[in-house]
N, C-alpha and C positions, 0 to 999 in steps of 0.2 A: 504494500500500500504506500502511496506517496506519500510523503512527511507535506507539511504545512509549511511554507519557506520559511526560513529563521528571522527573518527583518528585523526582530527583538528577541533578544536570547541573552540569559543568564547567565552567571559564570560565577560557580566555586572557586577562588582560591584559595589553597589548603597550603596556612602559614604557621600551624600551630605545632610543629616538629621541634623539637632542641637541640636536633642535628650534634649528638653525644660525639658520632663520628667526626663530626669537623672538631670537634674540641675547643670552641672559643669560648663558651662559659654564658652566650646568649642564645635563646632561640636562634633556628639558622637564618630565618627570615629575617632577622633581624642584623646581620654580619652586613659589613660594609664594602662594597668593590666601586673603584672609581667615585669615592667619595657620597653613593647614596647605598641606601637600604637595599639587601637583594630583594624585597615585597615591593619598593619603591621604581626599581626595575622593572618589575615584572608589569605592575597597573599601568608604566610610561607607556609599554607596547600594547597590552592590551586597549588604553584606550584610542588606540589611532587603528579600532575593528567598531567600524560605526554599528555591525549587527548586533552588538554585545552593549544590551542596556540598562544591564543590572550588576553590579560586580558585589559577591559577598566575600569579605575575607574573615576567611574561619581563623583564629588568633588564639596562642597561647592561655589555656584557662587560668585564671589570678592574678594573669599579669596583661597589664594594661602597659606596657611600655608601648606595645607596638600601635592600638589602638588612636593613643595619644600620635605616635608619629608619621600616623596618616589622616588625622585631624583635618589638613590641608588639605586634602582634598575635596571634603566639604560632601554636598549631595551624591556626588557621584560614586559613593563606595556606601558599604555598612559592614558592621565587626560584627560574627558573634565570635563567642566563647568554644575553643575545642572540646573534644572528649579526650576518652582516654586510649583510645589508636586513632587509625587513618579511617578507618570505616565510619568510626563515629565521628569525626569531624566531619568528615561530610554530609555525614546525616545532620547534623545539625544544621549545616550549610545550607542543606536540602530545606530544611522546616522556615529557613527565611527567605526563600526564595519567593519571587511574586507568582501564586497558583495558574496565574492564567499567562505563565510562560511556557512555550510552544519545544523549546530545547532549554537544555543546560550542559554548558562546558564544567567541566572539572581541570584545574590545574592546577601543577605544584609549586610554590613561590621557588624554590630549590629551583626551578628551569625557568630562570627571571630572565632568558635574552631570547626564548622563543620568539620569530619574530613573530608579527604582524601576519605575514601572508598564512601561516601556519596555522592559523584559525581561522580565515577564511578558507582556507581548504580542508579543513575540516565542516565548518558548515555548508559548504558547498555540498561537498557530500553526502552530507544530511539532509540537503535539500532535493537531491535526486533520488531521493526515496528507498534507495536500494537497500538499505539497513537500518534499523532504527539505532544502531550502538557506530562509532564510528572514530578510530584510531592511529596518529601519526607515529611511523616506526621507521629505521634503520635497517638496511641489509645488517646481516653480520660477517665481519672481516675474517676474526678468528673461528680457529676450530674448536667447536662445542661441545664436550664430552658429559656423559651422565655418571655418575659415580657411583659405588656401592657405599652403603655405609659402613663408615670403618671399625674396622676386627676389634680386637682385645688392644694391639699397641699401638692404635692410632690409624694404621695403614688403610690408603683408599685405593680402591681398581675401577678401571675403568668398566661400567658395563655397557652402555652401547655411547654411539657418535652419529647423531642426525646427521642427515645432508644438510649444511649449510642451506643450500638453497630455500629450504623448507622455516629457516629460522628468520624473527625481526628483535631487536631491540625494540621495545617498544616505549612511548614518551609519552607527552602532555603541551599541547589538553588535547583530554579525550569529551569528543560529544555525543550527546544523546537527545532520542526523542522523550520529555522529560516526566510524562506518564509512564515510559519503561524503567527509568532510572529510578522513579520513586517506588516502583512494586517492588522492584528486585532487592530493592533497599530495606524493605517492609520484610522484607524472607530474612533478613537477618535477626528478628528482634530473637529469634529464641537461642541465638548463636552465644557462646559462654567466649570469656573479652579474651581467650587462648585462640579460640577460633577466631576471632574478630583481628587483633594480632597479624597473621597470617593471610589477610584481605589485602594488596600491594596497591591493584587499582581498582578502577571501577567497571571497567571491560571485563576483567576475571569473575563480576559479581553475576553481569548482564547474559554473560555468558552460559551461567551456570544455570539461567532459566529459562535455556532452550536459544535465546534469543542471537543470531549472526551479527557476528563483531566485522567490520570490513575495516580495512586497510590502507591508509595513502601515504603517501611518501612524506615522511619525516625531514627536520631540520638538525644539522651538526650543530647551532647556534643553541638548540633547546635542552643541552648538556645538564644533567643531576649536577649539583653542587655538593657533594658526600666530603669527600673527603679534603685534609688542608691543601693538596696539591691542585686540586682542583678549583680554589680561590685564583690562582695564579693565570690558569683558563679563561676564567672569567674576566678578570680584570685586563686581560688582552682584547677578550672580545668587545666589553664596555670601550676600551682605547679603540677600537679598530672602529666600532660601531659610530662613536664620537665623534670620529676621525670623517668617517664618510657621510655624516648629517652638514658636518662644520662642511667639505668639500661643497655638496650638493648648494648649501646657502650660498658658497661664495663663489660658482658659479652663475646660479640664480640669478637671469634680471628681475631685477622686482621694481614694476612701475610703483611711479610716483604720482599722488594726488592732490590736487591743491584747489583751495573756492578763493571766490574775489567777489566784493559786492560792492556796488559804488552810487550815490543817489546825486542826483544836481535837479534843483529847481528850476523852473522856467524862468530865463531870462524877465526883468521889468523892461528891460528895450524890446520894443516890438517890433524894430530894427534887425534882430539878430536873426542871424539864419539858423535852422535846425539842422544839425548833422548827426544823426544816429545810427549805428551799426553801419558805418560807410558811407552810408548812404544821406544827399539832401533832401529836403520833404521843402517843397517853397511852401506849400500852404499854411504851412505852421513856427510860431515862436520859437529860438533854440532856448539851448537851456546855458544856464551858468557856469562859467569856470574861467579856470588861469588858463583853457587849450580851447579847444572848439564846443567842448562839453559832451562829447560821445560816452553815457553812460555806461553801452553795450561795449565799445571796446575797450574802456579804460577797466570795467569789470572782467573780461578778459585778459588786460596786461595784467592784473592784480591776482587770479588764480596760474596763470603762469608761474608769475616770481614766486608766488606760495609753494606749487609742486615744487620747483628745483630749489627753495629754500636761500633763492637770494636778493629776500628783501620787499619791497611794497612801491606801489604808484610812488607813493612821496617820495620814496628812496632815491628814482631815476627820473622821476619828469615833476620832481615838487618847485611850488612858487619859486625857493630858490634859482632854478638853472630859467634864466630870462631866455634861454634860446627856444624853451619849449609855448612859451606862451603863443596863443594861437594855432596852436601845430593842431594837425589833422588826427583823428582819430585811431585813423587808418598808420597811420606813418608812426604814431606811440605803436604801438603793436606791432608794426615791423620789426621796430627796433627791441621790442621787449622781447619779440622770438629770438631776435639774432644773441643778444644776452642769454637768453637761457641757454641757445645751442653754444656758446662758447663758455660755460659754465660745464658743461661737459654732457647734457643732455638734449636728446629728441625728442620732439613734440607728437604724441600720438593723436589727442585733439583736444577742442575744447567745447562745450555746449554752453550758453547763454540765454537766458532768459528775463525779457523786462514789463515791471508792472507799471504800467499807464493808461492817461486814458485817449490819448494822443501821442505819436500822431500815427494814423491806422495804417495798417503794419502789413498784412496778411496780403497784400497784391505784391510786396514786393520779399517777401520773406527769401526765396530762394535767389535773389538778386544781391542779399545783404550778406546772405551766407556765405556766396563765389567771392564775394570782394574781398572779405575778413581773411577769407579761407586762401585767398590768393597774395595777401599780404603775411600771412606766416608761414606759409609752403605746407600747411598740414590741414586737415576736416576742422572747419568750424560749422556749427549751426544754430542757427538762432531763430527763438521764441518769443512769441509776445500775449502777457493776460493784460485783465482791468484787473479792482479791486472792486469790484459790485460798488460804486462809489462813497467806499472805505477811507480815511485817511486823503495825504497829500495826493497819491496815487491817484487815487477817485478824482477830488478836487478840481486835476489836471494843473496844480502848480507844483508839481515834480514827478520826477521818474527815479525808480529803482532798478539797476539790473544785477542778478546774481550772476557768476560765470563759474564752470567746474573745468578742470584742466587737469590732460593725462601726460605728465611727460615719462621718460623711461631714462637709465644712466646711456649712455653710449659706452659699446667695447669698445674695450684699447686695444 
């Protein structure tokens, strides 16, 4: 039967071990590589699996250290308390999970660099129906022997040797469809804590009630953290991991966004000519200013310098420089693009919008947008509302224009 796609799906992680074999005298979840939490690890990659919308971390019982240490995270997680093996911590994990979740991952804080893609192939899985249990594993390299148990003075022999090929390492997380997990989970209440002990994962549990475990290809990155040599693994992987986040940004262009918004009143000389978005309007009063009073591009020059981060109107065409007095609307904006591209970036565009009640706009809108657009070499477009006769806007003794501006770094 087809599973229900996972769109929202649960996730045990089971951090409540004291990891005796590492030896460091804290929960293991709680051991530090690359300067955070191995639990801290673990939640950084899980949450960049947008299917995964509930994270329980099962924690240490009595001890609240770790609970506290992922405080920071806020809504996005919840703590309960362990039991007293791995079965029962996830059963407990189990009891707080939200009922009307469709799957539930299990994984071990212990394999905190599983990456990202690792669960989504696992739910993918789960989502093509074909099994309701569902597990990432390892070929196996070496050769695997069964042993007998040993004599009187220790001595073990070998009794038989699978064919490797027959054999997985197998990891975490494992998924399930999460009405099977909770029954299988339910077959354990009368199991005594020697049996319970003796439960590794949760696939071994699903298994045992008939139910087909299927198989996909595992991650080297989703390495147990057991033992102290195996910190050293890790902390390579966190460096390497680091290594290639920090690459990927600083190759990244990552455009730039900047607004600009400028208002001028309409001229008292009814002398003055209008020049707005480029363009002249004779039938109408211009508006005020030290330059021709173009609100629409001077809102433009202003979200420019914002993106590239070098500076404002006043900065380049203020009352000070007497050369600009007068100047065209159009020609500040030339020169505001040529600045930003000698700043070190390109212009991808800019959009403008202005609120007035004059002077009517909509015959020539695509006339004003070639002109802007053809004075910074990049897509301008430009808009125009009223204010339901709101304010100065309404009034018609001024104009507002907003402008948004994409510029990007240029490669060297």
């Amino acid at each position: 039967m087809k599973q229900t796609p996972s769109h929202s799906s649960s996730l045990i992680l089971v951090a409540a071990g004291m990891g005796t074999r590492l030896g460091a005298g804290i929960p293991k979840a709680l051991v530090q590589v690359a300067g955070k939490t191995l639990v801290e690890h673990a939640i950084d990659r899980i949450l960049q699996v947008k299917r995964i919308t509930e994270i329980i971390v099962v924690t240490p019982a009595g001890d609240h250290r770790m609970a506290e240490a992922l405080a920071a995270f806020g809504s996005m997680l919840r703590t309960v308390p362990g039991g007293s093996s791995r079965a029962d911590s996830v059963r407990r994990g189990l009891e707080a999970v939200n009922p009307g979740a469709s799957a539930i991952l299990v994984h071990d804080a212990a394999r905190a660099f599983a990456p990202a893609e690792l669960y989504d192939r696992v739910l993918d899985a789960l989502d093509q129906g074909q099994a309701n249990a569902v597990i990432p594993a390892l070929p196996v390299t070496d050769t695997i022997s069964v042993v007998e148990p040993g004599g009187a003075a220790g001595a073990e022999f070998i009794d038989h040797t699978p064919p490797r090929s027959t054999l997985r390492a197998v990891q975490t997380p494992q998924g399930f469809n999460a009405a099977v997990l909770r029954q299988a989970h339910a077959q354990l209440d009368h199991c005594t804590e020697a049996e319970l002990e003796k439960v590794t994962d949760d696939a071994s549990i699903v298994s045992a009630q008939g139910e087909k475990v299927q198989v996909v290809a595992g991650a080297q990155q989703a390495l147990k953290v057991t033992h102290p040599e195996d910190l050293e693994t890790a902390n390579q992987l966190a460096t390497d991991q680091n290594s290639s986040a920090n690459t990927a940004r600083e190759t990244m262009i990552l455009p730039r966004i900047g607004n600009g918004i400028d208002v001028h009143a309409v001229s008292q000389d009814p002398a003055r000519p209008m020049w707005l978005a480029g363009l002249h309007f004779p039938d109408d009063v211009g508006l005020s200013g030290h330059s021709d009073g173009d609100a629409v591009a001077h809102a433009a020059c202003d979200a420019l310098f914002s993106a590239a981060g070098i500076g404002d109107l006043g900065t380049h065409f203020g009352v000070d420089r007497p050369e600009f007095s007068g100047a065209s609307g159009v020609s500040l904006l030339a020169e505001a693009a040529r600045l930003v591209r000698e700043a070190g970036f390109e212009i991808g565009n800019v959009a403008v919008q202005f609120v007035g009640r004059r002077p009517r706009f909509s015959a020539r809108r695509e006339e004003a947008s070639q002109v802007l657009s053809d004075a910074i070499g990049a897509p301008v477009s430009v808009i125009a509302t009223t204010s339901d006769g709101l304010g100065y806007e309404g009034e018609g003794t001024g104009i507002t224009a907003y402008a948004t501006a994409l510029v990007f770094p240029r490669q060297r």
